[in-house]
Biopython code that builds the backbone (N, CA, C, O; Angstrom):
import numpy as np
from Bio.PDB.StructureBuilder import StructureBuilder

atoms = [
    (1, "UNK", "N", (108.481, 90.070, 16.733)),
    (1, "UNK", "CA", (108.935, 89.346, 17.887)),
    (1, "UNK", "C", (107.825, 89.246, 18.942)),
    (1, "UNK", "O", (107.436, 88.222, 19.502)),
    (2, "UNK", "N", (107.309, 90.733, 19.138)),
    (2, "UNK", "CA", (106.024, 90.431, 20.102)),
    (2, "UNK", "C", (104.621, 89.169, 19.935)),
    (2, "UNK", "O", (103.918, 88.528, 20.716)),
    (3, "UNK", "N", (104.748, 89.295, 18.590)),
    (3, "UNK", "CA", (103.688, 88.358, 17.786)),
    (3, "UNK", "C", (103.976, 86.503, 18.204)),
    (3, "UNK", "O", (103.136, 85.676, 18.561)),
    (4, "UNK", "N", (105.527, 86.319, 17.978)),
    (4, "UNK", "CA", (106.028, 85.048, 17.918)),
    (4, "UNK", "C", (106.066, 84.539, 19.718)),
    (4, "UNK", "O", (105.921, 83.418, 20.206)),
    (5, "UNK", "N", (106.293, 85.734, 20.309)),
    (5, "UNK", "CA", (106.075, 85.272, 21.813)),
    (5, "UNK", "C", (105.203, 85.504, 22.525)),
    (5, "UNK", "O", (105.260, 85.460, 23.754)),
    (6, "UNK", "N", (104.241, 85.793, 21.844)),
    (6, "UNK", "CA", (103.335, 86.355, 22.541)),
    (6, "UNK", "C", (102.636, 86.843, 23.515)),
    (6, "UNK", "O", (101.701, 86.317, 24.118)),
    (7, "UNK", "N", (103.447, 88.585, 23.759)),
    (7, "UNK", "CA", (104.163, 89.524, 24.400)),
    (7, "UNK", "C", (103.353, 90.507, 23.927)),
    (7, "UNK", "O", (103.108, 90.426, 22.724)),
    (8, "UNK", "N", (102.813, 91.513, 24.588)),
    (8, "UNK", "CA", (102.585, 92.790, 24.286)),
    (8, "UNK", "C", (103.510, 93.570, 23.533)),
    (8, "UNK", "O", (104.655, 93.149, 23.699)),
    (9, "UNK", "N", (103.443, 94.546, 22.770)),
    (9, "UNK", "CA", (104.184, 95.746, 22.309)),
    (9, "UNK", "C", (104.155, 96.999, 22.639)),
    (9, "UNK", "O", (103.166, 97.684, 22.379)),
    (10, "UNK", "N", (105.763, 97.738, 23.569)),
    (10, "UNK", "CA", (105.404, 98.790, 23.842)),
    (10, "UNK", "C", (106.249, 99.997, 22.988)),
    (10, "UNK", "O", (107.477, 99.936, 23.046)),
    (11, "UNK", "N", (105.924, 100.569, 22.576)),
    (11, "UNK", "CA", (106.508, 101.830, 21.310)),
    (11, "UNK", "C", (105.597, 103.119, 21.380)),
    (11, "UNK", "O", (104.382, 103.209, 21.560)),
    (12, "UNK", "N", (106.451, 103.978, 21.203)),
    (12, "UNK", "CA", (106.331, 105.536, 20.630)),
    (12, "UNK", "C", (106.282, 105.984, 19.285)),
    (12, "UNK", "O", (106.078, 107.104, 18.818)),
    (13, "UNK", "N", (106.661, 104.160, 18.406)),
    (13, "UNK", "CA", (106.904, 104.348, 17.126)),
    (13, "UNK", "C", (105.435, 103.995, 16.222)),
    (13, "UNK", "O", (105.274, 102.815, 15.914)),
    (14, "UNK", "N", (104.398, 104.980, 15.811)),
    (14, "UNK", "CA", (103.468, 104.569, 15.457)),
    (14, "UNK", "C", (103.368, 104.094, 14.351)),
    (14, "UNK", "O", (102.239, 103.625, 14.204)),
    (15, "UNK", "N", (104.309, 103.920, 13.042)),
    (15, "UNK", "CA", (103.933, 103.120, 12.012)),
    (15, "UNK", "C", (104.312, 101.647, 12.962)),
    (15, "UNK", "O", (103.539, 100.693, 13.039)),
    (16, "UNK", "N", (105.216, 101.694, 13.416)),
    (16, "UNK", "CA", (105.381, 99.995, 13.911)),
    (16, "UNK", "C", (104.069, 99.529, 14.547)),
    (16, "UNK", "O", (103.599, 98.418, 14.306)),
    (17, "UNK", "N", (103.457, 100.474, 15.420)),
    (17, "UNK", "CA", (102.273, 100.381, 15.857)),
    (17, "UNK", "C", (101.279, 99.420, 15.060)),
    (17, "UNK", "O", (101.065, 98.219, 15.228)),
    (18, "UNK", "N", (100.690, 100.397, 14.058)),
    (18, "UNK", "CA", (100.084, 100.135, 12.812)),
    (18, "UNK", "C", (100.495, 98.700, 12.420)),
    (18, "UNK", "O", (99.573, 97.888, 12.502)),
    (19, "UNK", "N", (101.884, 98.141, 11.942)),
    (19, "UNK", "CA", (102.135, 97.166, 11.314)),
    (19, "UNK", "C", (102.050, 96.063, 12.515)),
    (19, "UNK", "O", (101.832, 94.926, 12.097)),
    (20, "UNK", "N", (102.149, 96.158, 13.569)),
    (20, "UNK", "CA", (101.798, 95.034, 14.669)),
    (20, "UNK", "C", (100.617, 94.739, 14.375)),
    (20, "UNK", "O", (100.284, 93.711, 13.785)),
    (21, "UNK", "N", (99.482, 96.088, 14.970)),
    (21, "UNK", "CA", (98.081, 95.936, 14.506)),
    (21, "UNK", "C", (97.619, 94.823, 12.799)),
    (21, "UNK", "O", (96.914, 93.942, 12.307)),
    (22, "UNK", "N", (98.242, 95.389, 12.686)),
    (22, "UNK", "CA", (98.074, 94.314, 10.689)),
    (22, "UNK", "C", (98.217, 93.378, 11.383)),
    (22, "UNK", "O", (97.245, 92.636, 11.523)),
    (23, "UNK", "N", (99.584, 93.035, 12.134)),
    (23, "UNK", "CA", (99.915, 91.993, 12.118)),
    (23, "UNK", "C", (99.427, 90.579, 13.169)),
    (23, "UNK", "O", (99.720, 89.383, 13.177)),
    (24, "UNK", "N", (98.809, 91.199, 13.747)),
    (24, "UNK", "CA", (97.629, 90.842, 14.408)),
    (24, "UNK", "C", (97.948, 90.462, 16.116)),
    (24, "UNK", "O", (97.382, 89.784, 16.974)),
    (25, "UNK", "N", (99.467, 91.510, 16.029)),
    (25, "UNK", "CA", (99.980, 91.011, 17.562)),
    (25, "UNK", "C", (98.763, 91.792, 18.596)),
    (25, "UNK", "O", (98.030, 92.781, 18.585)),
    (26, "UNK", "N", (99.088, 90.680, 19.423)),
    (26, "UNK", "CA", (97.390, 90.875, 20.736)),
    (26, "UNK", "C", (97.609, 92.141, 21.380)),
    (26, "UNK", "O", (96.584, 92.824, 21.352)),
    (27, "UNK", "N", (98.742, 92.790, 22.046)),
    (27, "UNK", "CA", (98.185, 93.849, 22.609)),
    (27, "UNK", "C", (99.536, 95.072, 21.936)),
    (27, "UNK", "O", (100.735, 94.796, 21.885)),
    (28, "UNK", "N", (98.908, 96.397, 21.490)),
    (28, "UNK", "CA", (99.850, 97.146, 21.260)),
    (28, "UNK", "C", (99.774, 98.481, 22.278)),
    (28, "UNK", "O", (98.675, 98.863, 22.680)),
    (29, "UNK", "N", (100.873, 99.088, 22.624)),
    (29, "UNK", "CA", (100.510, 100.048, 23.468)),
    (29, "UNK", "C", (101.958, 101.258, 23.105)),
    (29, "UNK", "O", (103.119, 101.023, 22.772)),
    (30, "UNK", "N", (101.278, 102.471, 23.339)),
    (30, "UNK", "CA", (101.801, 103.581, 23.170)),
    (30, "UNK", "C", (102.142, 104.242, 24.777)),
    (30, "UNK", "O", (101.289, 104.313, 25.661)),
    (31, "UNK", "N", (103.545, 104.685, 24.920)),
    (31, "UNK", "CA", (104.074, 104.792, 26.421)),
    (31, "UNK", "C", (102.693, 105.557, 27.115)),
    (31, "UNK", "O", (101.968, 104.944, 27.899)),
    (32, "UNK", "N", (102.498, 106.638, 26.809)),
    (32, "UNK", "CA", (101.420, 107.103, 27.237)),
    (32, "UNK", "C", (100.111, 106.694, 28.028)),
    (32, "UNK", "O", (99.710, 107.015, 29.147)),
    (33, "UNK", "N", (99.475, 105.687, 26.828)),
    (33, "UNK", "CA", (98.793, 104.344, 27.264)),
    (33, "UNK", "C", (98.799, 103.630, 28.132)),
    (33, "UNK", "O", (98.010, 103.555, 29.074)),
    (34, "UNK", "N", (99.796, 102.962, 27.872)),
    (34, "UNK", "CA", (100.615, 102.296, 28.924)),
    (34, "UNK", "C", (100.536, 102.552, 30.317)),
    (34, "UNK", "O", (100.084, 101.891, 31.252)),
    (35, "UNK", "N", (101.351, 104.214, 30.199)),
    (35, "UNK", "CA", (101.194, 104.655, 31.768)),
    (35, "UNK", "C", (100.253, 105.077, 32.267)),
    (35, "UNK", "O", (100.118, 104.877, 33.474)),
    (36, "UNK", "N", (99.247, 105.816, 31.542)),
    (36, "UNK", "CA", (97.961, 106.122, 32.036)),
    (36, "UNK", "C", (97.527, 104.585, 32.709)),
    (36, "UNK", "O", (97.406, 104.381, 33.917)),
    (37, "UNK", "N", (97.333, 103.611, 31.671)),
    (37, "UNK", "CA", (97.049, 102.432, 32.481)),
    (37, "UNK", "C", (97.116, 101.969, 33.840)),
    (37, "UNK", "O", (96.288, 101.500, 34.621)),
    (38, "UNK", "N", (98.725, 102.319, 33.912)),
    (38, "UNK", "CA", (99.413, 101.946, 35.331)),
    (38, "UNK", "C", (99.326, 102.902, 36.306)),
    (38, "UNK", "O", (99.560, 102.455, 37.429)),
    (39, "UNK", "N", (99.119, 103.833, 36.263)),
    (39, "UNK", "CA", (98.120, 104.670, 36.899)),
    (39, "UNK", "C", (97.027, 104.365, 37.382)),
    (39, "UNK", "O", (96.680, 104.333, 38.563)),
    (40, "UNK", "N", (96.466, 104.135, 36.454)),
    (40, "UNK", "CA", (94.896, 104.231, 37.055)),
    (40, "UNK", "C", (94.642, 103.059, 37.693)),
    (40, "UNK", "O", (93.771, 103.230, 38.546)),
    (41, "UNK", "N", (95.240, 101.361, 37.614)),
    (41, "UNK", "CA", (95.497, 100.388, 38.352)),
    (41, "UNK", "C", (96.420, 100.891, 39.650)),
    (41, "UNK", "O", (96.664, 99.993, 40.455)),
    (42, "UNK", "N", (97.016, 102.338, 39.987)),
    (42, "UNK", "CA", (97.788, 102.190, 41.221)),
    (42, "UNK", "C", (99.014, 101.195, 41.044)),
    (42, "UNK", "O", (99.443, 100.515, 41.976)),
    (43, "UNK", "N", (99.672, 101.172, 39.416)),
    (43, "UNK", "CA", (100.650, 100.319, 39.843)),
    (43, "UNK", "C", (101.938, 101.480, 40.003)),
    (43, "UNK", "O", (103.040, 101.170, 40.454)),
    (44, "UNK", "N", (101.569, 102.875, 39.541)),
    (44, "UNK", "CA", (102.791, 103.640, 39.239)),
    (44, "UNK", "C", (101.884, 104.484, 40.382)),
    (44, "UNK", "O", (100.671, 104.546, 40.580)),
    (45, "UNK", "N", (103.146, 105.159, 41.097)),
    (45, "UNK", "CA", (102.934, 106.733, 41.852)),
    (45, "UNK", "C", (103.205, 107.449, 41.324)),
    (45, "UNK", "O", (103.592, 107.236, 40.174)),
    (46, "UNK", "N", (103.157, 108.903, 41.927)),
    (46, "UNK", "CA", (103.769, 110.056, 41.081)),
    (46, "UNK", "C", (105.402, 110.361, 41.252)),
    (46, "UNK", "O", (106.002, 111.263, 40.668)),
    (47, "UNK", "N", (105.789, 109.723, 41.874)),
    (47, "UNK", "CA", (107.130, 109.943, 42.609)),
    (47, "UNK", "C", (107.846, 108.810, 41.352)),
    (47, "UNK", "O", (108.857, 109.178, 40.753)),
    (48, "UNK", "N", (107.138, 107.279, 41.012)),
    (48, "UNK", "CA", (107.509, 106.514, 40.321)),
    (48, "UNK", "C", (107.457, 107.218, 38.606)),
    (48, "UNK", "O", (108.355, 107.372, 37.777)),
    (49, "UNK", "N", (106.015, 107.524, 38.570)),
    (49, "UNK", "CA", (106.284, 108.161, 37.061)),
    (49, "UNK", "C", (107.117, 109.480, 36.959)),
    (49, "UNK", "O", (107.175, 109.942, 35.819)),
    (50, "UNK", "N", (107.745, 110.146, 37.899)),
    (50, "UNK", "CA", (108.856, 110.923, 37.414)),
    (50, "UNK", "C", (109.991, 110.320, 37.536)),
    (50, "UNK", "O", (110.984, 110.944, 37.159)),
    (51, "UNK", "N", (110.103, 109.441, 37.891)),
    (51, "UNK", "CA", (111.734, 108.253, 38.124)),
    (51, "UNK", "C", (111.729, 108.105, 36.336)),
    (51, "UNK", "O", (112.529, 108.455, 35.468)),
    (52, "UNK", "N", (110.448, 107.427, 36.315)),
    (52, "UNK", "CA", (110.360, 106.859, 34.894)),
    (52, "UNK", "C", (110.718, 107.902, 33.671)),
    (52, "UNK", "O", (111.482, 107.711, 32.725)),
    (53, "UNK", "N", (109.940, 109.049, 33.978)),
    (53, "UNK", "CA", (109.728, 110.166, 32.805)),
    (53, "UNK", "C", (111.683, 110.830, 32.787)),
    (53, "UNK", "O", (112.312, 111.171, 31.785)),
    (54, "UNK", "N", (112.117, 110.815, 34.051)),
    (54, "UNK", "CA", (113.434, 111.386, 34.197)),
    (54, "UNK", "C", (114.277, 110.202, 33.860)),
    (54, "UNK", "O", (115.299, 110.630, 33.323)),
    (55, "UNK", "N", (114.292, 109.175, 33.922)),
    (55, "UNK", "CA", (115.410, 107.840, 33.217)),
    (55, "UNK", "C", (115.057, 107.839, 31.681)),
    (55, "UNK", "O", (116.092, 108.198, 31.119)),
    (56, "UNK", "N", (113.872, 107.553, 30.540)),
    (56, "UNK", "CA", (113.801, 107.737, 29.676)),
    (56, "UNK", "C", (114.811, 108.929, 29.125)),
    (56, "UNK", "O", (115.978, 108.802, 28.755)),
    (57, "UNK", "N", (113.912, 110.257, 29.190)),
    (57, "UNK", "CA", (115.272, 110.982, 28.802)),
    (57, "UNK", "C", (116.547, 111.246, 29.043)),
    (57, "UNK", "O", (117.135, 112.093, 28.371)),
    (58, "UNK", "N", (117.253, 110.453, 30.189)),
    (58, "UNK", "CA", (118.526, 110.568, 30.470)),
    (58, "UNK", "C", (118.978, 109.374, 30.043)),
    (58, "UNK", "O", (120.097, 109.435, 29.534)),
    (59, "UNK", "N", (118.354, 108.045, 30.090)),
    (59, "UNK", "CA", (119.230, 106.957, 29.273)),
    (59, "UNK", "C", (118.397, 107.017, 27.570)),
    (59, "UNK", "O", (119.214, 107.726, 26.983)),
    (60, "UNK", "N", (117.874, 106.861, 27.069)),
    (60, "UNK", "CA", (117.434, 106.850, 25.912)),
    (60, "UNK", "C", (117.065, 108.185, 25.114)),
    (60, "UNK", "O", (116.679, 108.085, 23.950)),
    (61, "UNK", "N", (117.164, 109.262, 25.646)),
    (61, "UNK", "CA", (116.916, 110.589, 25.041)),
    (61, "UNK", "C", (115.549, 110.741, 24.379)),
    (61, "UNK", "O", (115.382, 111.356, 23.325)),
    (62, "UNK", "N", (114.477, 110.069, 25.151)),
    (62, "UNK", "CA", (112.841, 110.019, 25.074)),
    (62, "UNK", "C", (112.401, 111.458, 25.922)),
    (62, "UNK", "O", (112.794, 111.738, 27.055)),
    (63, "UNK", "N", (111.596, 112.191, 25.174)),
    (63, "UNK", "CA", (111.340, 113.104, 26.340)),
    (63, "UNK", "C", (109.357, 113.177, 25.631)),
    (63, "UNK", "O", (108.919, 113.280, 24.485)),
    (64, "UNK", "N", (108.735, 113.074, 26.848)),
    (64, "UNK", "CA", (107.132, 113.478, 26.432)),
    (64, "UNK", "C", (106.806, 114.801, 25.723)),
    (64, "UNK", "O", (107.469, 115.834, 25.826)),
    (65, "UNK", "N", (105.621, 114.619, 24.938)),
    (65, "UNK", "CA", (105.340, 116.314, 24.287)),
    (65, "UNK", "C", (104.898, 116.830, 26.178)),
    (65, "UNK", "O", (104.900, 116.233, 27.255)),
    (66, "UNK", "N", (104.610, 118.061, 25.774)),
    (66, "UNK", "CA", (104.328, 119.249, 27.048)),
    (66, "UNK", "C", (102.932, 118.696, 27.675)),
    (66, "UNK", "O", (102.563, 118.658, 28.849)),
    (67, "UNK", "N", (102.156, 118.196, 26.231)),
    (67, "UNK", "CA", (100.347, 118.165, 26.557)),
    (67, "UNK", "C", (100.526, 116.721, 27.376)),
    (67, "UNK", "O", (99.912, 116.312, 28.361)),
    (68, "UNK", "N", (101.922, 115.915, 26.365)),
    (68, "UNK", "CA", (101.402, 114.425, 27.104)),
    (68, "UNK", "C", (101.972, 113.970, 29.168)),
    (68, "UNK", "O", (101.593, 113.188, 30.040)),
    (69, "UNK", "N", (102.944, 114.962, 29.029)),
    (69, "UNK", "CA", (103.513, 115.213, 30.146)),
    (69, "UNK", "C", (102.311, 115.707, 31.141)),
    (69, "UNK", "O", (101.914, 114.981, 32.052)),
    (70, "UNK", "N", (101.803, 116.924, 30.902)),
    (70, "UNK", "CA", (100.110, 117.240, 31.512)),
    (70, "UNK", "C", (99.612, 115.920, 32.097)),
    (70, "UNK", "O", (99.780, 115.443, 33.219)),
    (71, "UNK", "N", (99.118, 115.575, 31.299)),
    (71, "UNK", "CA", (98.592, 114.575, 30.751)),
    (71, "UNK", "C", (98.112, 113.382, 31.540)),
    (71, "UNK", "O", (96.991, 112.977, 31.844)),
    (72, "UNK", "N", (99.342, 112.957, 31.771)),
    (72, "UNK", "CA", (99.546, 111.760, 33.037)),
    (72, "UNK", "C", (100.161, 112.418, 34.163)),
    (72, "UNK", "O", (99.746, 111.892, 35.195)),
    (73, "UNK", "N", (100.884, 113.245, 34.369)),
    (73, "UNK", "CA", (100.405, 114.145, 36.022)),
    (73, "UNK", "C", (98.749, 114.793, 36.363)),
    (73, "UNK", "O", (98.484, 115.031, 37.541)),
    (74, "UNK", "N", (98.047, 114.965, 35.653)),
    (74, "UNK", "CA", (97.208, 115.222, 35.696)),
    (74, "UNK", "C", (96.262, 114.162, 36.470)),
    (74, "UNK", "O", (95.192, 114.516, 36.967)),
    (75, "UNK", "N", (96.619, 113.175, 36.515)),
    (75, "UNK", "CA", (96.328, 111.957, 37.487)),
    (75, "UNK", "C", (96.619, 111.891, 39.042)),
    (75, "UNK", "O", (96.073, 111.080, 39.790)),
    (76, "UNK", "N", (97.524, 112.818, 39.430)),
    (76, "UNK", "CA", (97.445, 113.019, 40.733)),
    (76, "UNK", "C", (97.447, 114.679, 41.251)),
    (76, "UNK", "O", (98.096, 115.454, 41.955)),
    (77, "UNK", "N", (96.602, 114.642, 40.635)),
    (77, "UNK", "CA", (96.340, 116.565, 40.925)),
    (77, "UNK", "C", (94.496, 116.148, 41.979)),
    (77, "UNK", "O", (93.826, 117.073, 42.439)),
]
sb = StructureBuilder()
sb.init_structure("model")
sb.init_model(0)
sb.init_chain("A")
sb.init_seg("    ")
for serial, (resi, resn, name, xyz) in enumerate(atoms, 1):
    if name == "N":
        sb.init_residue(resn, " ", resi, " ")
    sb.init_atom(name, np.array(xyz, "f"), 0.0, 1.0, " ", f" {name:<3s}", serial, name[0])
structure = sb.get_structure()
């Protein structure tokens, strides 16, 4: 779908990853990625990426590993 509209892809799911990549959709991104990104452009705060990190696991039951959680707080330390 990302391919046909040509739309970025955002997933945690890395074989889908992979098969976008084959598939030659233009941009793929892993949440992580993603947010580091928006970070480092100043589009997310730290107040925003815990809104974010705390709605994932309460509506979708997504929760970050420990390192990746570090990870991107580690951006406003």
């Amino acid at each position: 779908m990302a391919k046909v509209r040509k739309m970025l892809l955002l997933s945690d799911d890395k074989y889908l990853g992979k098969m976008a990549i084959k598939e030659e959709v233009g941009y793929v991104f892993d949440f992580v990625t993603f947010l580091e990104a928006c970070i480092v452009k100043g589009i997310i705060q730290k107040e925003e990426l815990i809104e974010i990190v705390s709605l994932l696991k309460e509506r979708d039951f997504y929760e970050f590993s420990e390192d990746d959680r570090r990870e991107l707080f580690s951006y406003f330390e």
